[in-house]
C-alpha positions in Angstrom: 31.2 -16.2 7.9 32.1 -19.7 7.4 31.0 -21.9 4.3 28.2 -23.1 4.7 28.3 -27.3 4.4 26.7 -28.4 1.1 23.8 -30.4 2.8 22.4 -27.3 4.8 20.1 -26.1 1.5 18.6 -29.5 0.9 17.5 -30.7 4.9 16.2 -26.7 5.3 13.9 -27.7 1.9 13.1 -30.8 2.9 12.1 -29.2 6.7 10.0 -26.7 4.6 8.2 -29.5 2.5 7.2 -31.2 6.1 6.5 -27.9 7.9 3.9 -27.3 4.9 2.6 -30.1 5.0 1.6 -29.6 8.9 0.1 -26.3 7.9 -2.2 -28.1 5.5 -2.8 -30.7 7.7 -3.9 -27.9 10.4 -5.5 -25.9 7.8 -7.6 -28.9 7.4 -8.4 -29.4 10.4 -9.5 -26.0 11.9 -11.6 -25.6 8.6 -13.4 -28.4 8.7 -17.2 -28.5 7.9 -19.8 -29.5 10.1 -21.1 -32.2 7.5 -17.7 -33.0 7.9 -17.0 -33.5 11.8 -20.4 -35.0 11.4 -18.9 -38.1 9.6 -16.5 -38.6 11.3 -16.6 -42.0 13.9 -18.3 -41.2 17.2 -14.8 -41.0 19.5 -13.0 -39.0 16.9 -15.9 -36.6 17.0 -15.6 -36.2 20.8 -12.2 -36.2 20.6 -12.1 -33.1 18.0 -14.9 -31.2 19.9 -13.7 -31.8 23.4 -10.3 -30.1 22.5 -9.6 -27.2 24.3 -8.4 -23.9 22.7 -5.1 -23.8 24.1 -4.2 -26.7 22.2 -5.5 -25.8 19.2 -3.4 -22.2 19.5 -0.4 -24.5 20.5 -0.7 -26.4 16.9 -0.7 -23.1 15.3 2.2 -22.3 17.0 3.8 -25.6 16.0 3.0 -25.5 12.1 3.2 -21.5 11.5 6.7 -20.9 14.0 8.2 -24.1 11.7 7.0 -23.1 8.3 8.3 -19.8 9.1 11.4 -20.6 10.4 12.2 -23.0 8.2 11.5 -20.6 5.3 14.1 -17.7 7.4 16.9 -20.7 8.0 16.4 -20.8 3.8 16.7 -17.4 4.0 19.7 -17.9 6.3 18.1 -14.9 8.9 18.6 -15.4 12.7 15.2 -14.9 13.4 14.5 -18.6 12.0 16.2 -19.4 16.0 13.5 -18.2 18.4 10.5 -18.9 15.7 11.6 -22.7 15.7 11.9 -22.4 19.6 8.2 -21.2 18.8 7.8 -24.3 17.1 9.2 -26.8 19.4 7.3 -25.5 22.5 3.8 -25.8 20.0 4.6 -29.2 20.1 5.3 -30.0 23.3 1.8 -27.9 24.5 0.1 -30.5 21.9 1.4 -33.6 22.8 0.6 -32.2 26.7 -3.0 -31.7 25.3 -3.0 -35.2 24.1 -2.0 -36.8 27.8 -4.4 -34.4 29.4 -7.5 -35.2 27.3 -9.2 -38.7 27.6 -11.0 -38.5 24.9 -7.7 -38.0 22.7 -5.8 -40.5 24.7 -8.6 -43.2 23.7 -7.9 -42.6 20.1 -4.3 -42.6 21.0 -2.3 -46.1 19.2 0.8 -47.0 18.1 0.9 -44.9 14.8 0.0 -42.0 16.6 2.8 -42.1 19.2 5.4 -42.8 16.2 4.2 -39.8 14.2 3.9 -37.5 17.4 7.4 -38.4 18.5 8.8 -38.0 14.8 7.3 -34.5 14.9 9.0 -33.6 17.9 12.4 -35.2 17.0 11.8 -32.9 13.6 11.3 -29.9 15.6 14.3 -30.5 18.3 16.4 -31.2 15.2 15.2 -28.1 13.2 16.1 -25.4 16.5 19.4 -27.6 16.4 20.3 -27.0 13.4 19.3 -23.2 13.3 21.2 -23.0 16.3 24.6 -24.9 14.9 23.6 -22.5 11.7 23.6 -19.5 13.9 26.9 -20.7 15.7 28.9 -21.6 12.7 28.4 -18.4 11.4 26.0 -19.5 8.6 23.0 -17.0 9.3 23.4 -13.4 8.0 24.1 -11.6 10.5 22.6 -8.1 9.6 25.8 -6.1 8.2 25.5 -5.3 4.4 29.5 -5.8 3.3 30.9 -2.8 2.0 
């Protein structure tokens, strides 16, 4: 195993501090109240209802394969690789949903592109860098030393 470079420990904490905050955020979301879909505006209301549940399960793909795999790149275990592969196909699926619904796309401005396409450049750069982990022999690998 090679050293591992001094910046790998604080990007995989930061990457953990964003993937949680996408859990809350989904959390949130699929936990909303009534009352509270209720005051929401009109369109976003249509927009929330009319989503269908693939998209929703591709979310929870997104948030839960990146939280976990950014917490098993901390850990340094090869399994963060395919759950961050997880991850980046979640996010594809959602912004897909987003195209495909028109009631999304209407709610669909500037901000939102810029904050889609940051978390997709996250999640392409997060199985990167498992992957570069994983290559430069920075994941364990399974073999206690003797």
């Amino acid at each position: 195993m090679t050293a591992i470079a001094k910046w790998f420990y604080p990007v995989v904490v930061l990457a953990l501090l964003w993937n949680l905050m996408g859990l809350f955020a989904f959390w949130t979301d699929v936990t909303m109240t009534p009352e509270q879909i209720a005051a929401m505006p009109a369109a976003m209301q249509e927009a929330y209802q009319s989503r269908p549940l693939w998209s929703v399960l591709a979310t929870a793909a997104a948030v839960l394969g990146g939280t976990l795999g950014t917490v098993l790149l901390l850990l340094r275990l090869p399994l963060a690789t395919p759950l961050l592969l997880v991850s980046l196909l979640g996010v594809v699926l959602q912004d897909i949903s987003f195209a495909l619904d028109p009631a999304a796309r209407a709610l669909i401005d500037q901000t939102v592109i810029i904050l889609q396409s940051l978390v997709l450049l996250i999640a392409v750069a997060l199985l990167y860098l498992a992957r570069t982990a994983g290559q430069r022999g920075w994941l364990k690998t399974g073999q206690s030393a003797s």
